[in-house]
N, C-alpha and C positions, 0 to 999 in steps of 0.2 A: 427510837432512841432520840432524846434529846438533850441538847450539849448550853453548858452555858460558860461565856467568860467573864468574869471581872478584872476591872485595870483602873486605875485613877484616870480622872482625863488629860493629857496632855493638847499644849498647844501646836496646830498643824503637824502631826506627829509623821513620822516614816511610813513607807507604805509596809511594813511588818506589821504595828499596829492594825491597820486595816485590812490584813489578811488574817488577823485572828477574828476578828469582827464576822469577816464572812465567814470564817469557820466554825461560828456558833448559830445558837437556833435564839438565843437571848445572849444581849449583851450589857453588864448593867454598870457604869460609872460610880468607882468605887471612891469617892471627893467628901466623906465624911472622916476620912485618914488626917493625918499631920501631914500638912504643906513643906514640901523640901525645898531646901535653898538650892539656885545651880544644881539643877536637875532638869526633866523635859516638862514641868508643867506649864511655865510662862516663857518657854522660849525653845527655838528651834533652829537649825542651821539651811542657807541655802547657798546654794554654786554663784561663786564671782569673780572675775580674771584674776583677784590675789588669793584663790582657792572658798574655803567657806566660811561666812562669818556667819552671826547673832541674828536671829530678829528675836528681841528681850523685850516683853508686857513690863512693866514697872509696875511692882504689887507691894501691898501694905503687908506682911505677918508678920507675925513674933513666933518663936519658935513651937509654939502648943496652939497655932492657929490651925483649922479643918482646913481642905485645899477650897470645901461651899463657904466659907467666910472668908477666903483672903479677895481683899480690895485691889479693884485697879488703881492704879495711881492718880495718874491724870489720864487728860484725851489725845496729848500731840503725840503719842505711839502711833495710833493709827492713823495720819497723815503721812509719818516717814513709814513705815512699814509697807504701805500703797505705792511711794512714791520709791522705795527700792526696789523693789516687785516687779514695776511697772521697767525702772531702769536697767535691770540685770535677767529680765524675762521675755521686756517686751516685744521682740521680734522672734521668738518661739512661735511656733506652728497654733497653736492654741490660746493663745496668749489672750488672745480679744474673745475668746469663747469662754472664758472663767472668770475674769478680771471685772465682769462688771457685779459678779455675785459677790466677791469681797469689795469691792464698793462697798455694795448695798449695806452689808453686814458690819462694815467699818464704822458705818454713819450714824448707827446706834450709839447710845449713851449708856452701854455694858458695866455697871457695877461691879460684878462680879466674875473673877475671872473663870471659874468654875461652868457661868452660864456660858459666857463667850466659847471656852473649849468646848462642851457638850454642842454647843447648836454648830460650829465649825466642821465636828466629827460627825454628825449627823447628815448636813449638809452634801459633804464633801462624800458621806456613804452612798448617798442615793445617786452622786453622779459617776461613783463606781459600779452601779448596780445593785448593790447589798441588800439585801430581803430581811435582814435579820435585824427582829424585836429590841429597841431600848428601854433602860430604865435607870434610873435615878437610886442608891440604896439606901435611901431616905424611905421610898415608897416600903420599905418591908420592917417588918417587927425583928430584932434577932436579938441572941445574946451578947450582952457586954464581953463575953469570952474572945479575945482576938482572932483564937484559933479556928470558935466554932462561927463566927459571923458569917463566914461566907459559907460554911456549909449551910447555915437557916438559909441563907440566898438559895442555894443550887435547890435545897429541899420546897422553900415556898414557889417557886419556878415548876417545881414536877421534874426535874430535869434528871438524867443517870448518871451523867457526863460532864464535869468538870473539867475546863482549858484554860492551863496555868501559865505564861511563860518559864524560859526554862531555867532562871534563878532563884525560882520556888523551891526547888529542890531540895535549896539547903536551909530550909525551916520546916515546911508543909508538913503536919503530921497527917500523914495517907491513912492511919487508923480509924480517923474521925470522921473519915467519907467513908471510908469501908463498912465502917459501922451501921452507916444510913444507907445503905446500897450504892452509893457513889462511887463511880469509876473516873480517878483522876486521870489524867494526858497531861503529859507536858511539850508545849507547842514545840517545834521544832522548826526556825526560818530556814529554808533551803537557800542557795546560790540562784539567786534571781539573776534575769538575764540583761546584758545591759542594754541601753537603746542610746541613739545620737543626743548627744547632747551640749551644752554652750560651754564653752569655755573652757577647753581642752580636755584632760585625762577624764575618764566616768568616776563617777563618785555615787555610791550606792546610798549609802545612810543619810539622806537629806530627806527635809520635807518632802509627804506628797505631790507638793504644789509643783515641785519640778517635773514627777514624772506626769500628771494632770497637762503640764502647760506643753510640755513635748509630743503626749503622744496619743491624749485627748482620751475617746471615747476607746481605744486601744489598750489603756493604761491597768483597768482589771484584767485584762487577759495578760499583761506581764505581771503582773501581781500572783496568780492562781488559777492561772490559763495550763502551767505543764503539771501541776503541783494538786 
């Protein structure tokens, strides 16, 4: 059996995102959709003595823009974005074990906010472990049909197994995988467990990066260690 997920790419997304990742056999960046305003693509929340704020890309769209054409802004995001990170992280256990790969990935001159989230979520897989296949949904031929696109995906994959999150629900028509032998799921995040963390009360839905800088090479096995 082989499973596949689709999802837009968000920037340094929760570790829920990356638990769906490892729960497939392909995972393929769905960034040919319409870019949302104030949503998770260009921004993400992390832990700070006054609770959680922003770290916000500054992107160019207009409302009918693809999430692969919307523009970064400019480049002084990622000087303060390093220089928060570094300030409200930096004596975490791990801190100096990860900090210098968003360096590195900072100092690029990223057009595109599309590339910067795919190669971040890519990245950031392989230091969870993750085995599981990307793709771009650029790479596949489908129909203009909204409905049927992503089943042309799961179909050109070979795949039986479809993994949706779970506010698919109330659109998905389940007929049109049925139809091609595709057996829909919809993910389901369990009660993850909490682990120590800075700055008083745990806080579950923040970027990876927090549990990454806390709890290091430990961090997949709170993700999908009991689960």
């Amino acid at each position: 059996m082989s499973r596949v997920g689709i999802i837009q790419s968000n920037y340094l997304p929760w570790k829920g995102y990356f638990h769906i990742i490892q729960s497939v056999d392909h995972f393929v960046f769905l960034d040919s959709v319409k870019y949302t305003r104030r949503d998770w693509r260009n921004r993400n929340l992390i832990k700070t003595p006054e609770g959680v704020v922003w770290l916000t890309i500054p992107v160019h769209a207009s409302g009918n823009t693809p999430i692969n054409q919307a523009v970064i802004a400019d480049f002084r995001w990622q000087k303060n974005h390093l220089k928060t990170l570094k300030q409200f992280y930096g004596k975490c256990p791990y801190f100096e074990e990860y900090f210098p790969l968003l360096e590195e990935l900072y100092s690029r001159r990223w057009k595109y906010l599309s590339d910067l989230n795919q190669t971040l979520i890519r990245e950031i897989s392989q230091l969870l472990g993750i085995k599981t296949r990307f793709y771009d949904d650029r790479q596949f031929s489908t129909s203009d049909n909204k409905s049927r696109r992503l089943r042309d995906i799961v179909e050109a994959l070979g795949a039986d197994i479809y993994i949706t999150g779970p506010s698919a629900k109330a659109y998905l028509q389940e007929d049109i995988y049925r139809q091609a032998g595709i057996n829909v799921e919809y993910f389901k995040y369990p009660t993850y467990p909490e682990y120590e963390q800075v700055w008083g009360k745990f806080l579950s839905q923040v970027s990876i990066l927090d549990l990454l800088f806390h709890q290091g090479d430990k961090s997949g096995n709170n993700i999908w260690g009991n689960h």
